[in-house]
C-alpha positions as CSV (number, residue, x, y, z in Angstrom):
1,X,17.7,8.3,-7.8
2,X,15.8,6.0,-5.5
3,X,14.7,2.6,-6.6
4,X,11.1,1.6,-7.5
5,X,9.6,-1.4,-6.2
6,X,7.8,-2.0,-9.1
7,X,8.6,-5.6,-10.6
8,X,9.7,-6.4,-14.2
9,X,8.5,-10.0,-15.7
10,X,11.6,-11.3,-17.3
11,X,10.6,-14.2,-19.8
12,X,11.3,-15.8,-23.2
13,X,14.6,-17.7,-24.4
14,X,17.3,-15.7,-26.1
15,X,20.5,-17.0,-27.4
16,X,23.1,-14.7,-27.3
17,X,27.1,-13.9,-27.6
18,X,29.8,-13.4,-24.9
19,X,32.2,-11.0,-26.5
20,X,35.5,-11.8,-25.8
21,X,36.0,-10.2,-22.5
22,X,33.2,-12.5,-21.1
23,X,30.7,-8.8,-21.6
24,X,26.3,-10.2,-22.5
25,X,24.2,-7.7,-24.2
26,X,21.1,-7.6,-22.1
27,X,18.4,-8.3,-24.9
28,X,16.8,-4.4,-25.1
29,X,13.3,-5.0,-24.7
30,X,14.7,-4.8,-20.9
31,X,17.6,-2.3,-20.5
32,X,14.8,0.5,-19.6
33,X,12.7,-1.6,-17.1
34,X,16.1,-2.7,-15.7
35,X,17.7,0.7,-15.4
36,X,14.2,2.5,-13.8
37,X,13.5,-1.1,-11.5
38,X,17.3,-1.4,-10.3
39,X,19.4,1.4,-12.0
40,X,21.2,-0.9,-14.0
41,X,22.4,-3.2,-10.8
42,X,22.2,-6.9,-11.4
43,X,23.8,-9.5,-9.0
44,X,24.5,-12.6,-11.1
45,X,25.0,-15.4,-8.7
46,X,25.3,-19.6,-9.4
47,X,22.5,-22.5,-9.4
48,X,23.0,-24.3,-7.1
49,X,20.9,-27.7,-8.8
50,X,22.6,-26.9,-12.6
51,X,25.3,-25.5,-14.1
52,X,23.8,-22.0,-14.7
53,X,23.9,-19.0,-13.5
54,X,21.0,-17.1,-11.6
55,X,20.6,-12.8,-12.6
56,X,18.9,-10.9,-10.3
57,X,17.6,-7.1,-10.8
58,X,19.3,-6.0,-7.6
59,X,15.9,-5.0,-5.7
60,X,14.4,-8.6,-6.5
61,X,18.0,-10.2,-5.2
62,X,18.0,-8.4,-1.8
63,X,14.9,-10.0,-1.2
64,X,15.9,-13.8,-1.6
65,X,19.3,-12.2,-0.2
66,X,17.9,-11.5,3.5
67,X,15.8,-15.2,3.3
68,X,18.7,-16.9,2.9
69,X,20.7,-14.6,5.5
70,X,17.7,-15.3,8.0
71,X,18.2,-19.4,8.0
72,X,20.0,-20.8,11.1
73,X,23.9,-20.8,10.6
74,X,23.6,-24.5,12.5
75,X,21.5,-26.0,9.5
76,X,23.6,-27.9,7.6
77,X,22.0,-27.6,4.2
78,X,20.9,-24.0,5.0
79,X,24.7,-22.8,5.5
80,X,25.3,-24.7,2.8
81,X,22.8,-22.7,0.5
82,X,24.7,-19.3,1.9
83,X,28.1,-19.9,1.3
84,X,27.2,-21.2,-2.3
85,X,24.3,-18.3,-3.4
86,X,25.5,-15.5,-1.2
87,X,29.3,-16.6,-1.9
88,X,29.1,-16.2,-5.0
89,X,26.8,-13.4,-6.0
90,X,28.6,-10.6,-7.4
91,X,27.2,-7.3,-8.2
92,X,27.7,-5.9,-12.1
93,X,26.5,-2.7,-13.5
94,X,24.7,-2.5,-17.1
95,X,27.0,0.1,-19.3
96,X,25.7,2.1,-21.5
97,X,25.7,-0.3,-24.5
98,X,23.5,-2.7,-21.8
99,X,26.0,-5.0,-21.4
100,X,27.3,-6.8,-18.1
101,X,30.5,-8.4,-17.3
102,X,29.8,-11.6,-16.3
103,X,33.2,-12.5,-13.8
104,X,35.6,-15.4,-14.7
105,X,35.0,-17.7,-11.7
106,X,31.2,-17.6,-12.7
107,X,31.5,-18.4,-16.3
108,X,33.8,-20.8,-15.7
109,X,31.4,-22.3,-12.8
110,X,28.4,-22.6,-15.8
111,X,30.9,-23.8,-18.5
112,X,30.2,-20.5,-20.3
113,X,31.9,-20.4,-23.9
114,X,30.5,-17.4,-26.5
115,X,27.2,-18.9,-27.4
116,X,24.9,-18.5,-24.3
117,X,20.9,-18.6,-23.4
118,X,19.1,-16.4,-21.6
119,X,16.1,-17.6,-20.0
120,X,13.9,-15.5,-18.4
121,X,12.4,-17.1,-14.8
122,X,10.0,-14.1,-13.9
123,X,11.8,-12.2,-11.3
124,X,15.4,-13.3,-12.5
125,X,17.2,-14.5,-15.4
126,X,19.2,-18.1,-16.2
127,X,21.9,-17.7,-17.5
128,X,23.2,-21.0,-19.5
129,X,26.0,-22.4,-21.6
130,X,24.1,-23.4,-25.5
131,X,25.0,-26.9,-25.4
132,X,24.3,-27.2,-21.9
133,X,20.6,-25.5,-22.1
134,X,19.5,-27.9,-25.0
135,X,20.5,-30.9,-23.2
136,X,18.7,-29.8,-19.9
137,X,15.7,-28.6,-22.0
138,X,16.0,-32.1,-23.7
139,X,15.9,-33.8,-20.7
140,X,13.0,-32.2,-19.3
141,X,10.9,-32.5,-22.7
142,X,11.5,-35.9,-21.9
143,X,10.2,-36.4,-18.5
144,X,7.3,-34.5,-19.7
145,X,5.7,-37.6,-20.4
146,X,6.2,-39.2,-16.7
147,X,3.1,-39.1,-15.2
148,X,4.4,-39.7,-11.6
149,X,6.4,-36.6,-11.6
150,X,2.7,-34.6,-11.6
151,X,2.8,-32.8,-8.7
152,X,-0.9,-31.9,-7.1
153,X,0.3,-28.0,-7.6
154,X,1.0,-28.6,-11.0
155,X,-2.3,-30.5,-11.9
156,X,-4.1,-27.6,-10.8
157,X,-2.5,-25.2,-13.8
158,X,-4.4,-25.8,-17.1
159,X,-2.4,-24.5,-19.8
């Protein structure tokens, strides 16, 4: 079956389970977008600013996968940025229940227990411990209030 190149918008909060053989329940509003966008392929890779994990429908992840690829091997920060995305991205395959193995080394990495979020980002998913999300989300409630950290891209959005 060939892939689409349709997009699916991947949003809301969910908090969910890991069972005990570190196996997420993709919430089902997106199991059918999933398998018709990317047959069920996901690539679940690390964050590289937090200590959560990045979901990718396989089409939208070979896209940021040949950006990355493209930047000069001599730029320190660049290289850096492939060996820690590209290292670590690891193709998983929805079963039929929906559910995707998320690997040791990459729950481990985002401090994964059984009580997870899933936060949808648009083209991808975050993929955070419980504890860990409401202290990030905490943290940026209270920034919120900074003015100074206002960019002039974000002052143009009216809400």
């Amino acid at each position: 079956m060939a892939r689409t190149t349709d997009t699916i918008m991947l949003r809301g909060v969910h908090t969910l389970a890991l069972d005990a053989k570190g196996r997420l329940a993709v919430p089902s509003r997106y199991r059918s977008s999933l398998q018709s966008l990317a047959e069920g392929e996901l690539v679940i890779t690390i964050d590289t600013e937090a200590r959560c994990l990045l979901i990718y429908p396989l089409p939208e992840w070979e896209v940021i996968q040949e950006k990355i690829s493209s930047l000069s091997s001599f730029n320190r920060a660049a290289r850096r940025i492939q060996r820690l995305l590209i290292g670590h991205a690891t193709d998983v395959e929805m079963d039929g229940n929906g559910r995707v193995l998320v690997p040791p080394p990459l729950r481990d990495y985002a401090q994964l227990d059984k009580k997870v979020v899933l936060l949808g980002q648009g083209n991808k998913f975050e993929l955070w411990s419980e504890d860990l999300w409401a202290e990030t989300r905490d943290a940026y409630l209270e920034e919120a209030g900074d003015d100074d950290a206002m960019t002039a891209e974000l002052e143009q959005i009216s809400l």
